[in-house]
DOLUMNU-97298 format. One record per atom (N, C-alpha, C): z, y, x negated. Coordinates in steps of 0.001 Angstrom, whole numbers, plus 500000, padded with zeros to 6 digits. Example, Ala and Ser with C-alpha at 12.3 -4.5 7.8 and 13.67 -1.06 7.14 Angstrom:
2
507800494310486810;507800495500487700;507800496700486800;507080497750487150;507140498940486330;507870500030487100;
# end
This chain:
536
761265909249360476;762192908586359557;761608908507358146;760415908230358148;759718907858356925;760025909296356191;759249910491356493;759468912052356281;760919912399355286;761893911979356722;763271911682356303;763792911189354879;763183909892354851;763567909196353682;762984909879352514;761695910020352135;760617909990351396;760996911270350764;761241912584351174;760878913507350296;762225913646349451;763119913432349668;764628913137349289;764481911859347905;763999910841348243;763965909788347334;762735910509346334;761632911113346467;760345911510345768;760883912812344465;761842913868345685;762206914782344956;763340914633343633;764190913687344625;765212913035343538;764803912770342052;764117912039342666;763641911193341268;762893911979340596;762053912585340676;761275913842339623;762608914705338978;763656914732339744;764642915234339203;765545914577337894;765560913140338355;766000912741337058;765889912400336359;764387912406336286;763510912553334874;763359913304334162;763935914592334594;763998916037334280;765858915762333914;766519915075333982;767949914746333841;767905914270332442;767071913469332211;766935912189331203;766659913425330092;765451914073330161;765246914798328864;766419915991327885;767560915777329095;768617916528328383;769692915797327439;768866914775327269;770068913361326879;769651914225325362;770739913826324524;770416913876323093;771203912528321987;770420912071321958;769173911850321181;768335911667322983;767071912662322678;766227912506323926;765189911118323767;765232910622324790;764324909512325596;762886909523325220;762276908306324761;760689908636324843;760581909312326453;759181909597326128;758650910474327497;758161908738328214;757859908903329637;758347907663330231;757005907087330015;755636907626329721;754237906699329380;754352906427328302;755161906348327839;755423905412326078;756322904536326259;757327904335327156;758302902717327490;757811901708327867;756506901808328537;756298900181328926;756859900495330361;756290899525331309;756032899454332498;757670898912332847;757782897529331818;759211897390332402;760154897992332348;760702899129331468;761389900306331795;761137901307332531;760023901821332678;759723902581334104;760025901637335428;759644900429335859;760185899644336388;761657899485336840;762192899672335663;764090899584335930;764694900835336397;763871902010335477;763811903265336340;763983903126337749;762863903389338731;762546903290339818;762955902698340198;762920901073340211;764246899985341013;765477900558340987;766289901059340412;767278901700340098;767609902667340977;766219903803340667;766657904957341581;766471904509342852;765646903028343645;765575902937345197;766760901975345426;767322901571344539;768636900705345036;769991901495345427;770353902797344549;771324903311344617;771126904214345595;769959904833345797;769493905720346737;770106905302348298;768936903834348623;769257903225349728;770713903177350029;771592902542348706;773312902424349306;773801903527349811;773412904345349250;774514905594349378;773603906540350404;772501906128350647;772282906694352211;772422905346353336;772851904750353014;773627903623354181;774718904015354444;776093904422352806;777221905215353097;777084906420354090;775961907222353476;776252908381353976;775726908939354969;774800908255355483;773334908927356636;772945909674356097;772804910282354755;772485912028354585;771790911336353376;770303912095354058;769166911614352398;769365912787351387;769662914057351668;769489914898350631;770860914787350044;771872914433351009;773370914530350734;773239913393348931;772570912480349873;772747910958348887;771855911416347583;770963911870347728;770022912344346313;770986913167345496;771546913950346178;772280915049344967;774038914113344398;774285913197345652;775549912113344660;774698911484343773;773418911185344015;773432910459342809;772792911127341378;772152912053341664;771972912979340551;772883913911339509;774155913759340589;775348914378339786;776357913694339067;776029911931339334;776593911037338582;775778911018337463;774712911060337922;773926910866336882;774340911984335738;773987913389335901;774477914363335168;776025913887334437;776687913691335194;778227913068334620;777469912041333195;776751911411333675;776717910354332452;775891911139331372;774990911637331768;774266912555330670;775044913154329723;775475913704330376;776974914854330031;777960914035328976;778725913292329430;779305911960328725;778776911537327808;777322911105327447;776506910511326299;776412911643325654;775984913113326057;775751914174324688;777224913891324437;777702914278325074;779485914241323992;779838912752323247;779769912348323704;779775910965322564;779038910717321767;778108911328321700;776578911405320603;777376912383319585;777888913745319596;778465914798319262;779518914345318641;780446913190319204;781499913054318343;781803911873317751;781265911183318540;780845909148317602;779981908864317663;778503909578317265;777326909236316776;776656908402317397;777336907878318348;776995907053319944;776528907356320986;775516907405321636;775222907749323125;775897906630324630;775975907267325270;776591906225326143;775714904906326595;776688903693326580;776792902734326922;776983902162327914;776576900877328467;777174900074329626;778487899995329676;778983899698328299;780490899430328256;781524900321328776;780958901719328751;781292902966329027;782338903399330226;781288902323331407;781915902997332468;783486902416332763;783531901682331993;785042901410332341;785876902289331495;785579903041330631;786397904278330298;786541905485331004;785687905658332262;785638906264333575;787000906323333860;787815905125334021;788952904731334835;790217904959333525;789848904793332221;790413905159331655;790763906736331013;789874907392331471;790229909261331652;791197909596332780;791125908733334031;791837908779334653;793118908630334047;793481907289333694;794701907015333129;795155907815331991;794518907935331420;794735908644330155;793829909765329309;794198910972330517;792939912212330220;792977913022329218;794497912901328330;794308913661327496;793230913603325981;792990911592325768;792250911300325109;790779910957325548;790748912059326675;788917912286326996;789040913218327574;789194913724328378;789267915059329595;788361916174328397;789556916496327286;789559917734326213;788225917377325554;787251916426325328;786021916410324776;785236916657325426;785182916274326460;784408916323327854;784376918198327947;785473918433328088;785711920173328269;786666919897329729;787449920739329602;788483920938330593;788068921880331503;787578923062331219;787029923997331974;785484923157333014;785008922717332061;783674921547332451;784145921222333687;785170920301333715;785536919086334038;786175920003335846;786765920672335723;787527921661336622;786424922472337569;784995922927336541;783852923094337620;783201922386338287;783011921165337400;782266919692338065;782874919492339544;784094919435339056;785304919248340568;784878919898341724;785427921241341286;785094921977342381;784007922418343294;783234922237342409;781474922147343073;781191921099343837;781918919839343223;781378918765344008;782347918832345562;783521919421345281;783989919465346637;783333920426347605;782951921265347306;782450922329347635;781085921942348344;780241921071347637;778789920128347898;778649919334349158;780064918658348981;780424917670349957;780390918319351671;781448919547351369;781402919910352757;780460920351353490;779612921020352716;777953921691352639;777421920927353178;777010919644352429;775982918658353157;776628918297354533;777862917768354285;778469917347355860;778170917768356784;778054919422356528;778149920387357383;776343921022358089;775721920932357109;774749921178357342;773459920573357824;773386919232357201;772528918089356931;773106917113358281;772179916789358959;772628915562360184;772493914430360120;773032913786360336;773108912016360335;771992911851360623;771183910511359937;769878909971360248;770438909036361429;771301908641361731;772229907798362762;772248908368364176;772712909420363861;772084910465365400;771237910937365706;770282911343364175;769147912038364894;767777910830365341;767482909431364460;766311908795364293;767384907565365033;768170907392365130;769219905980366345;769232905201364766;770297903858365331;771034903560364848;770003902161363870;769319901244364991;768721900300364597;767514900508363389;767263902402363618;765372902350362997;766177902857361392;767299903767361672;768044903981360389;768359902767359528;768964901823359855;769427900729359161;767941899727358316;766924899319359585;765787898986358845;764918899622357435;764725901495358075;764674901902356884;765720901958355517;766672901831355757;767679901906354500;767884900489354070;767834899260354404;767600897923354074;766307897856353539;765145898576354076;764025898616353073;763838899396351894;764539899983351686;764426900971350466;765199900144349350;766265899294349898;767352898469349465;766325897413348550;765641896772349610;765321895197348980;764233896009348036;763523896915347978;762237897739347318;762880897547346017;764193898491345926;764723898730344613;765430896795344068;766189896295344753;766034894585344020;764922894237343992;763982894260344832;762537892972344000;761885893874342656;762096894920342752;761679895343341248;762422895698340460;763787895814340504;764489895320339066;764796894273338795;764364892827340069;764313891572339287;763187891212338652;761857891844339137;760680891594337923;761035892395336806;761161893635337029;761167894366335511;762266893767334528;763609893659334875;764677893484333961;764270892404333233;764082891509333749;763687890272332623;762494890859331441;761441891619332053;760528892236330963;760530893076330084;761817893534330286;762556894673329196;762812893611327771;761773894722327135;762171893773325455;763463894122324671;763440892915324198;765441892273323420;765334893846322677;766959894686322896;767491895616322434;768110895192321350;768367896202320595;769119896046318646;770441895735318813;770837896496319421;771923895992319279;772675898060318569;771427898648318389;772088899978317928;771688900844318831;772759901880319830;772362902150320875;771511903168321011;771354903819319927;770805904999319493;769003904938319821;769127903697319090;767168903152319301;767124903011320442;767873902128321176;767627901255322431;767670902570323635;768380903568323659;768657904566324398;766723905517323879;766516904960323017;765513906494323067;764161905437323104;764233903610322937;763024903389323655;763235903244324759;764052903018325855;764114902349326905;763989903354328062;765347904302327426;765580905212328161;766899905082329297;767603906052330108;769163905831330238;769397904772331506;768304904355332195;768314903595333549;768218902153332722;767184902309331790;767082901031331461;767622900443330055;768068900879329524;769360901168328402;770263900432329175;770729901070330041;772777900880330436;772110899419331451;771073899236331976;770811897639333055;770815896541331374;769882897157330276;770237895815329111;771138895428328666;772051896762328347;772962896576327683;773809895425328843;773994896035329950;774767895489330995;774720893834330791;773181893298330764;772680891822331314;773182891228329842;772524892177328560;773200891369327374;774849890795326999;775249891967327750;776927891367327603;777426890269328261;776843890027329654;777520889018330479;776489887934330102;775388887841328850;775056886452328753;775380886100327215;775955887556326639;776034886977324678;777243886042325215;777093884938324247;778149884000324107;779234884774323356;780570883978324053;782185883848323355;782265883718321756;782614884069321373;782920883573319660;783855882534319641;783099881088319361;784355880390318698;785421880123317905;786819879207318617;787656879644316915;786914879238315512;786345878228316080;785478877942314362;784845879133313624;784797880311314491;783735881311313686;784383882423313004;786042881958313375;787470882741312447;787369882035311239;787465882816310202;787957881812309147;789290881796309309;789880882261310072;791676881906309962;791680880733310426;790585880183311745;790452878303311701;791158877239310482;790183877711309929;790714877070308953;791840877468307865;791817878361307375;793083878953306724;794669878868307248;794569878597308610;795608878514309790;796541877086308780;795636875960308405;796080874718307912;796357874930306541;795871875680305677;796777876119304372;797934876610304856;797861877430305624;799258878126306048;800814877294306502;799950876224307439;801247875842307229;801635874730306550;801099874664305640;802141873579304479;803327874868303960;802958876133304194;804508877062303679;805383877241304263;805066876715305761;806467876787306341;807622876204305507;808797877312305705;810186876952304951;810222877435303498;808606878014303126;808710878639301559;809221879885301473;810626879890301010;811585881162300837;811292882091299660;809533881918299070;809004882604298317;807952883155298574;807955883189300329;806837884272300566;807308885671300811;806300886399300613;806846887710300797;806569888306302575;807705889456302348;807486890178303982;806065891025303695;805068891140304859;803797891407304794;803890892419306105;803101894041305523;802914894684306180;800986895365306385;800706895473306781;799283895755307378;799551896921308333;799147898177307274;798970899512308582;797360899904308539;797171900357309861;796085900726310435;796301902039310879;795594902871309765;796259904472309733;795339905372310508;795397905787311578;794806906445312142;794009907626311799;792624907388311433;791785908250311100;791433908840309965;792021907487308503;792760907882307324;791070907863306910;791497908706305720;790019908896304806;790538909836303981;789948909969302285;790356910663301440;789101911373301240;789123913092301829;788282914148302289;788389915061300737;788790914805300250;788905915444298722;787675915684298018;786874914033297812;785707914560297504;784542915026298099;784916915071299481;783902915653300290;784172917182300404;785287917400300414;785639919219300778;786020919510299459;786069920163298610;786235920839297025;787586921601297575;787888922109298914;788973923514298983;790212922219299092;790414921379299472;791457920843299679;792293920300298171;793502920930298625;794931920723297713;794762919271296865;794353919435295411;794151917911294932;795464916819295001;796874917358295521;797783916810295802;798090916241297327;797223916471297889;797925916256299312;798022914764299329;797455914064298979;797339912603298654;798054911504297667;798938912525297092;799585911936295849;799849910814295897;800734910032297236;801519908374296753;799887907441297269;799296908086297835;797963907113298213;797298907103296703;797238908093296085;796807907981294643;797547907213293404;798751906996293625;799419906226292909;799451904993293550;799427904686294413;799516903284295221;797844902812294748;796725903520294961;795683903064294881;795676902887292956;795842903769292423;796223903392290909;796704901824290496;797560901389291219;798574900126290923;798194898757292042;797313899338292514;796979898021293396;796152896751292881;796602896400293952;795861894877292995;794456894818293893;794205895132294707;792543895264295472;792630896714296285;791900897057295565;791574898819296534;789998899044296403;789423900045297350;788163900382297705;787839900940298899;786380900559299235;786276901160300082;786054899980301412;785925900411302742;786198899495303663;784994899691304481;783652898802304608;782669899338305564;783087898460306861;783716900072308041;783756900405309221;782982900021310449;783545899354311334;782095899515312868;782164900390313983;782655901621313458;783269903206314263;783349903952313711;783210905080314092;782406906160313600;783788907573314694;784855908063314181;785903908851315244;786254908300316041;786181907374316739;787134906491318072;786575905220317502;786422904415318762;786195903042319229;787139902406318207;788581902176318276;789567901893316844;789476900265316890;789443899642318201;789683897828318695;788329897451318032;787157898011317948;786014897328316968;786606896978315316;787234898418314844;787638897671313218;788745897061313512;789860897047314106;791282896163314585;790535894739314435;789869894859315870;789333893418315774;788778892552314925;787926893114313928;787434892273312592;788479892208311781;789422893251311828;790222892777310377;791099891676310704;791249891786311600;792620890437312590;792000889116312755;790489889491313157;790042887773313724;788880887451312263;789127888498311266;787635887948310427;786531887826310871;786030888328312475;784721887835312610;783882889254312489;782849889265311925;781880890121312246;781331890869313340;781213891835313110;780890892773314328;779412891876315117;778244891598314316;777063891111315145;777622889589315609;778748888997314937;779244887897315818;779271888193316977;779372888917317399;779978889234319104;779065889630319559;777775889588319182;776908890196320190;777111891645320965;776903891890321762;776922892743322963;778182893166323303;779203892053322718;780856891909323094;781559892941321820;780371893294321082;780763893930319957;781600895562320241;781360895995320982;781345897500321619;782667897651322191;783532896528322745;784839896427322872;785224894781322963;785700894355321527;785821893103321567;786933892774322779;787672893447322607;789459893519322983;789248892594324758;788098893580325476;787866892599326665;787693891315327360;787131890632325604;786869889615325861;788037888546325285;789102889425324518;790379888467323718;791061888840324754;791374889475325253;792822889317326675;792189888057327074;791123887567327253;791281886118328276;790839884984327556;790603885577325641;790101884408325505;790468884337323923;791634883830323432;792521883782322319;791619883444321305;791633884053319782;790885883214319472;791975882733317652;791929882272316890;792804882082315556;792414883650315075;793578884194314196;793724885427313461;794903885293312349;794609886438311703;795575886914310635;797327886778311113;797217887099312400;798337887347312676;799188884960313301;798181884700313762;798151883230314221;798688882785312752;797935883300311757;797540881912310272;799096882853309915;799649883565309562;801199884002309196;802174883191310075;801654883423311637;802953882665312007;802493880865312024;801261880460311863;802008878883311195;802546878914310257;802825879369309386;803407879554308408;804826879949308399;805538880098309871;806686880430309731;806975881921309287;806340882750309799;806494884338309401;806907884359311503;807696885923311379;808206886507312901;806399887227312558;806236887560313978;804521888302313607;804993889426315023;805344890519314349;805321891906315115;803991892376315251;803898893799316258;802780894544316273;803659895720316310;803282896816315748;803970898401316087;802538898950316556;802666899690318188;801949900779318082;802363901780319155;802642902769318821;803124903769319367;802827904847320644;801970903964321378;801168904538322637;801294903138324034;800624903661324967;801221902643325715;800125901091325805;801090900217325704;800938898861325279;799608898587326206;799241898932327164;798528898799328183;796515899279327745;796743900443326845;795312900703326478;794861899851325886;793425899666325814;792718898766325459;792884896776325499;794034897133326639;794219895578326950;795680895114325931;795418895798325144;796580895340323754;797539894530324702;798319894936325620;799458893922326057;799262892638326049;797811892684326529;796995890956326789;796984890392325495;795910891206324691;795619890702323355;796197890072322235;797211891228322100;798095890841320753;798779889622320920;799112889164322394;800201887570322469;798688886867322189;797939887046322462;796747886065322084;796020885806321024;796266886816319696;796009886799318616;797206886152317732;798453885661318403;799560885211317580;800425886042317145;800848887500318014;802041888120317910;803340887892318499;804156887596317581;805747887436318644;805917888689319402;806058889260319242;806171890902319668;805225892078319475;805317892655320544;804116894101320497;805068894929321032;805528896076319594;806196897312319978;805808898399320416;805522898994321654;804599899921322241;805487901616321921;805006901854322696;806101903485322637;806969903653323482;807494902885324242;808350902408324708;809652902193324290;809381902042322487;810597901945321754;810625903510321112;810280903916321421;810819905252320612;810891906466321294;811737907060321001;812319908485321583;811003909921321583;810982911018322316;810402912337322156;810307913020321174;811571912720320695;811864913556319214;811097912905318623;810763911604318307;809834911036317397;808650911539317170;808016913016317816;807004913593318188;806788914141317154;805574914343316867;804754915131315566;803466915866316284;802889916786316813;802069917289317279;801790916431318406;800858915596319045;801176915257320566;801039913898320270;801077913248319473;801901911625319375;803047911606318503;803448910076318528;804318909566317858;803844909910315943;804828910448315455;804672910915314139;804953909351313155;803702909563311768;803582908224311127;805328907990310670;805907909067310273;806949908273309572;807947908120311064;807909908424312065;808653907407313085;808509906081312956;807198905783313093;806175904530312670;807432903874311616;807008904667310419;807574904319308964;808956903617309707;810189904309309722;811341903870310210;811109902887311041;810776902604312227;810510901606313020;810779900233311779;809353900118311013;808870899429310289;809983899052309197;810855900016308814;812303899989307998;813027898891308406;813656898958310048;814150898693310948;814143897359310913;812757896832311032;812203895543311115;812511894846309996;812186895445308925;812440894664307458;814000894768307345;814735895152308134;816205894888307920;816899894158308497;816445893755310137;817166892726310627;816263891547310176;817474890997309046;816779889524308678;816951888299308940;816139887743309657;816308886567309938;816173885104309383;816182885534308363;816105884307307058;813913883843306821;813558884323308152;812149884061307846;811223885749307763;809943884580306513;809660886474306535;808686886758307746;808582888445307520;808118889073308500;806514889594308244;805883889435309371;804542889889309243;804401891414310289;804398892518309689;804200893565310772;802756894010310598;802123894311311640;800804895279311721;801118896396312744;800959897223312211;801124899037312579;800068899454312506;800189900410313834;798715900743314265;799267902409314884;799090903011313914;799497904628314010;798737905342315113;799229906393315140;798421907525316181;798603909018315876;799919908950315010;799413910857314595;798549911402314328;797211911123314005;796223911947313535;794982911392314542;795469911005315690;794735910605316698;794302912221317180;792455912124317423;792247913536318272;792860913532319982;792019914542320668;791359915513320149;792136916854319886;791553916874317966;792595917663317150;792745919038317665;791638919844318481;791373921019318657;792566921603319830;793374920203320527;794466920674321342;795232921185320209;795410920437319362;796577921784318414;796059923166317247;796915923962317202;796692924954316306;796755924831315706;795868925030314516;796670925340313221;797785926287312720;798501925812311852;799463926757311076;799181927506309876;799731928376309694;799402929065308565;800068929081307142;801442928869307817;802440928265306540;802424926644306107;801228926137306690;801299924499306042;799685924718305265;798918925586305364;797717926028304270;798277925750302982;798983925991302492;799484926212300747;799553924701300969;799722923403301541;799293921961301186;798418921705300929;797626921991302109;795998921673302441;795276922138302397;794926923711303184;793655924446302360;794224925925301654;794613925524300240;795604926765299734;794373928332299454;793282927847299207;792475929403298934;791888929936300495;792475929334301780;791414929515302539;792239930384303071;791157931478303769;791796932940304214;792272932807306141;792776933506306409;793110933501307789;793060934967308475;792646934966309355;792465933356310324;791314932774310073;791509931054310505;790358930157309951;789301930090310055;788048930507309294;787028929976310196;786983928860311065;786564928795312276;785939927867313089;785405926542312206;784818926415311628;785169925069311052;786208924378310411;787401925522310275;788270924768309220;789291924738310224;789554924944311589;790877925079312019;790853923543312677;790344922515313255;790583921509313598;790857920627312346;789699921051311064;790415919985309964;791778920893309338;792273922134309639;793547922014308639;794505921346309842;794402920913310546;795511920145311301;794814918913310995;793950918582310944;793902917031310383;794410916744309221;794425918022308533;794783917416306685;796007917618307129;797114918421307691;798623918175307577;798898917101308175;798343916318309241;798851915227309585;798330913910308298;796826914738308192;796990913476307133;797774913302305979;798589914412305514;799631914959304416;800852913802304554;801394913844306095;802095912727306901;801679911553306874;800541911072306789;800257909769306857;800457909039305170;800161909875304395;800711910024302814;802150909619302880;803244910865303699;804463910713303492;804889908487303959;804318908607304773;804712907152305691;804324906457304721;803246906365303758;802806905336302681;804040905001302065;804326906003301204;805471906143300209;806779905761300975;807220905738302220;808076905266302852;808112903699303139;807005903225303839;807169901823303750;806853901184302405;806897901820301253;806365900781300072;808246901213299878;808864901865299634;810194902161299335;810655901062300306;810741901209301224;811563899895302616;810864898523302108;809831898113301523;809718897156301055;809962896645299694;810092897520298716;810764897451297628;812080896770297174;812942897786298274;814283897604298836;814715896417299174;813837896040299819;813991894526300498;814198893229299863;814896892120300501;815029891258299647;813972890178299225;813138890192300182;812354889043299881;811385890258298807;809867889315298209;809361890614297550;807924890920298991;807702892220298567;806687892542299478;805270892555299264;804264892533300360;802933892809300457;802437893695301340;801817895272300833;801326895996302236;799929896356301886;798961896157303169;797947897006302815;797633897821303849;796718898474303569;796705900072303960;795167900605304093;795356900705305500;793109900935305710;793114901935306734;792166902542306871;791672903879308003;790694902814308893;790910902833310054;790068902817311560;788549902974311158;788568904185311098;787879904992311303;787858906267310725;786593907104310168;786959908961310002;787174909610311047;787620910796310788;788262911297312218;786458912188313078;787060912387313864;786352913413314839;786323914749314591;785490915381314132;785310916997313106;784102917676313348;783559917123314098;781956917593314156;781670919208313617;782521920015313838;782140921421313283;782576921352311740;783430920814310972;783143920782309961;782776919574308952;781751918938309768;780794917905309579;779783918745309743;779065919866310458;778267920461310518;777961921296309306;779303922034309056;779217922623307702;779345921844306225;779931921385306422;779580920181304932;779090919231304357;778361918436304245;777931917450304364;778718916312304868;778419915253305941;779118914482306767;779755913451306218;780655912980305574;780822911641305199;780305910457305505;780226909299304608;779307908127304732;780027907053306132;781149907653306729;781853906745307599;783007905617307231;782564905147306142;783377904220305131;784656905082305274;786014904079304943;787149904830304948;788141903359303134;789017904553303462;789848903535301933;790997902343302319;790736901478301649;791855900260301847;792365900164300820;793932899348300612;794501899030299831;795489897798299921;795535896862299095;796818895668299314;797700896347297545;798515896383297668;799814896845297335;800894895845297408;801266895452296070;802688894353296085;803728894607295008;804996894618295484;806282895106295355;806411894441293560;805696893348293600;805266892671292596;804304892998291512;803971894021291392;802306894691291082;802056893997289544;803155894281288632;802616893085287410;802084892127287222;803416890900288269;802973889642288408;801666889848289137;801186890626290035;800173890325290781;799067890879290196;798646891757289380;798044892413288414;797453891649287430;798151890692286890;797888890165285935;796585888884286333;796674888398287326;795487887345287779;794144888437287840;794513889586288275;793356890755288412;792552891303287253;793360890903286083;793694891831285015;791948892329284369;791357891511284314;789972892366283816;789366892921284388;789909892959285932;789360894171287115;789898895309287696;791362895080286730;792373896057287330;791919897546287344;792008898319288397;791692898906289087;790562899596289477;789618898169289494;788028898725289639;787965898603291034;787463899542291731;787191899643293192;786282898183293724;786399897574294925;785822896710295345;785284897170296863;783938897128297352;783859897294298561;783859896219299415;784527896542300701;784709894969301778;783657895231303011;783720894328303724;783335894598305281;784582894900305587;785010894978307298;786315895223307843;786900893544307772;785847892612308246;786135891534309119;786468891085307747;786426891395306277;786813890232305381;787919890932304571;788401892246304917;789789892549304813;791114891968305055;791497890820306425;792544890148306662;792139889278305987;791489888552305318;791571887085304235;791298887505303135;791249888965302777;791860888907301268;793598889422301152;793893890084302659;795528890186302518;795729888837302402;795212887830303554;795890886321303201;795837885630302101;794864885917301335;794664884853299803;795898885608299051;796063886243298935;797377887379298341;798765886640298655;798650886317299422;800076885829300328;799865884328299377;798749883290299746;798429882243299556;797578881589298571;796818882115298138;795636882163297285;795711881047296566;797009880707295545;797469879859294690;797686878522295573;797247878389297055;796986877399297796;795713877275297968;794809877640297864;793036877876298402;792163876931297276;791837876302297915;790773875043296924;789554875972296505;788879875453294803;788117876238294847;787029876544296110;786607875755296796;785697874940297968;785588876059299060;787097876656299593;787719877419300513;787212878744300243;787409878904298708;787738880317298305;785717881080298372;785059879667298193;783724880304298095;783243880738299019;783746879635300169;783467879966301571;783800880767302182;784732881671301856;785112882944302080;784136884567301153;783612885672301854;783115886539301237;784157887440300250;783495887558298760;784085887812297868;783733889832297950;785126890132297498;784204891505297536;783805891960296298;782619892874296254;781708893876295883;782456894692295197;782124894560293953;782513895548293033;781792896556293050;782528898270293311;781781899204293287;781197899455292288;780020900698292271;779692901597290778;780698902601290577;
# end
């Protein structure tokens, strides 16, 4: 039995140490971590080992499931390293279940062809071992099997309960923590840090308090209707790429011209993770507020409400919509948004096929929606936040065109180089996300009450090949508040008018709110709030 067990668990594990060095960003080598990460190592590999030769009777069977999960995660972290500058996380594995649900926004990064061999091999593996390899159950009996596999069991817990505690406090940036720790003992910290960082209190919103300016306006028939879009993947690539059409951007250039606060917006995502900047701009809190909870706040607001942008409008007597055009269900949103103080969350549910623009809902569907809203009036104003998806990846499912070049890349020859064919479909959608600007500032114009919109990118998009060729952008993306009013509102601005200001994300929703309110805010309030940073 011993024989049995031993060379299976011995070989394994030399194996996935030889797993680890394919990670990129690669792992110190394991005599430079410290004992308590080699520690979490090894506990690790004799805990999972033991289960899954309890499942399975089969020691070699069980070494190669777990080496090929393992590979899965390897695999998973280079690609997320590759396209959000991220290596994988604890938080991770629950996006496992979400490829399931929704493979088109992971399957295609991962590789489809990948993903289709992984499959088949592993079915293929399965029957092999079944077939070949004999139960330790029949061959060594039933009682001496179970003792040995309960001992391999408790081996791997008594030493990841000494080591884990001796693993020193991680950054909090996964990049370091992944290349001191390494991937066993990485994804056990990250794990223990999340289920002990504390909740964020409402006190640690400033909408807490702002919530009580707000509503002394209930019944003030001189607030304006307030829109907040969250433009999927927006960024102005102009001065980073020289070939792109100096027009494709035009009403974002005139809107940013006439605004009363524009700049730049520092981001906590880097091509996906979109609920990290959502979440600061809505609740005001800081990304290191959340600790560990930082990586997907959204998990921890389905069960645990906290005051927001969207709360401090409706004391105030505003309707508080959400538009987003995918299903209400990702990232929890169904939970969330009633818990952040939305009357309504419009999913895609409300809108038709035709509304289609390459494989989502197109921005100016969005736009109309948002029309829609500002027209049935209900005597109180309206607060919408829109949360787009046309220029959602992964861009490389679509082609480029050749007759939409003369917008976006007018000198570039065809067919595209390989770096330019995923961004000229990013720049025509982003051409669209332009058109939708100029649409909802028109629908709010129109309108009777006067308006307020501002206007911020997530995130930069996902481009890695022509991030390779050009120099990469700083991540930062552009914001704007915009009012139907721009004189009157201009004029309090007036010796700053149109000098760029840089924000965090989290202090973006309380400068839309001082906008709305401001001429309510004691000096006292206003200090206590972060002022933004005037650029160079």
């Amino acid at each position: 039995m011993i024989s049995a067990l031993m060379w299976p668990l011995l070989i394994g594990l030399l194996i996935s140490g030889v797993f680890e060095a394919l990670l990129n960003p690669r792992p110190r080598p394991f005599w430079q971590r410290g004992w308590a990460a080699n520690g979490v190592h090894l506990g690790t590999w004799l805990l999972l080992s033991g289960v899954l030769v309890l499942l399975l009777q089969r020691p070699w069977f069980a070494a190669m499931v777990l080496l090929s999960l393992q590979l899965v995660v390897v695999q998973s972290s280079n690609t997320k390293s590759h396209t959000l500058n991220e290596p994988f996380i604890c938080h991770d594995f629950e996006y496992f279940w979400d490829a399931i649900l929704h493979p088109r926004l992971y399957v295609p990064f991962f590789g489809i062809g990948l993903a289709i061999a992984a499959s088949s091999a592993a079915t293929v593996a399965i029957g092999a071992f079944f077939y070949w390899e004999t139960s330790l159950v029949t061959s060594e009996g039933a009682s001496l099997f179970l003792i040995s596999t309960f001992e391999i069991i408790a081996m791997g817990v008594v030493l990841l309960s000494f080591s884990i505690p001796k693993l020193p406090t991680i950054t909090l940036q996964p990049i370091q923590d992944l290349q001191r720790l390494g991937l066993f003992a990485s994804l056990w910290a990250y794990g223990m840090a999340l289920v002990r960082s504390p909740i964020p209190t409402p006190e640690q919103s400033p909408f807490h308090e702002l919530t009580e300016i707000a509503k002394a306006h209930q019944g003030d028939e001189t607030l304006p209707n307030v829109v907040l879009v969250q433009s999927e993947s927006f960024f102005d690539p102009r001065p980073w790429c020289k070939d792109i059409d100096t027009n494709l951007l035009h009403h974002y250039d005139n809107t940013r011209t006439n605004a009363i606060l524009q700049g730049t917006l520092n981001v906590p995502a880097w091509g996906a993770n979109t609920v990290r900047t959502e979440c600061a701009v809505l609740t005001g809190i800081a990304p290191a507020q959340w600790g560990a909870r930082q990586f997907n706040p959204y998990r921890t607001l389905s069960r645990h409400p906290l005051p927001s942008l969207a709360s401090a409008f409706k004391a105030a007597g505003y309707r508080t919509v959400c538009v987003h055009p995918y299903l209400a269900s990702f990232y929890f949103r169904h939970k969330v948004m009633p818990q952040l103080g939305f009357d309504q969350f419009i999913d895609i549910n409300a809108f038709e096929s035709s509304d289609k623009t390459g494989q989502y809902i197109s921005d100016l569907a969005v736009a109309r929606k948002i029309g829609r809203l500002l027209e049935d009036d209900d005597n109180r104003p309206l607060f919408i936040f829109a949360i787009t998806m046309e220029n959602h990846g992964p861009l490389h499912l679509e082609a480029p065109n050749q007759a939409r070049l003369a917008d976006t890349l007018p000198n570039a020859t065809w067919p595209l180089a390989d770096h330019l064919r995923d961004f000229a479909v990013y720049l025509h959608h982003l051409g669209e996300s332009d058109k939708m600007l100029a649409c909802v500032k028109e629908t709010l114009d129109s309108a009777k009450r006067p308006g307020l919109l501002g206007w911020y990118g997530d995130h930069v998009p996902i481009l890695p090949a022509a991030y390779a060729h050009f120099t990469p952008p700083d991540g930062r993306t552009p914001y704007m508040l915009w009012s139907t009013q721009t004189e009157a509102a201009m004029s309090e601005y007036s010796a700053k008018a149109n000098a760029a200001h840089e924000l965090a994300a989290n202090e973006l929703g309380v400068q839309l709110f001082k906008q709305v309110f401001g001429h309510a805010l004691n000096s006292d309030m206003i200090k206590a709030e972060p002022e933004p940073q005037e650029q160079e």
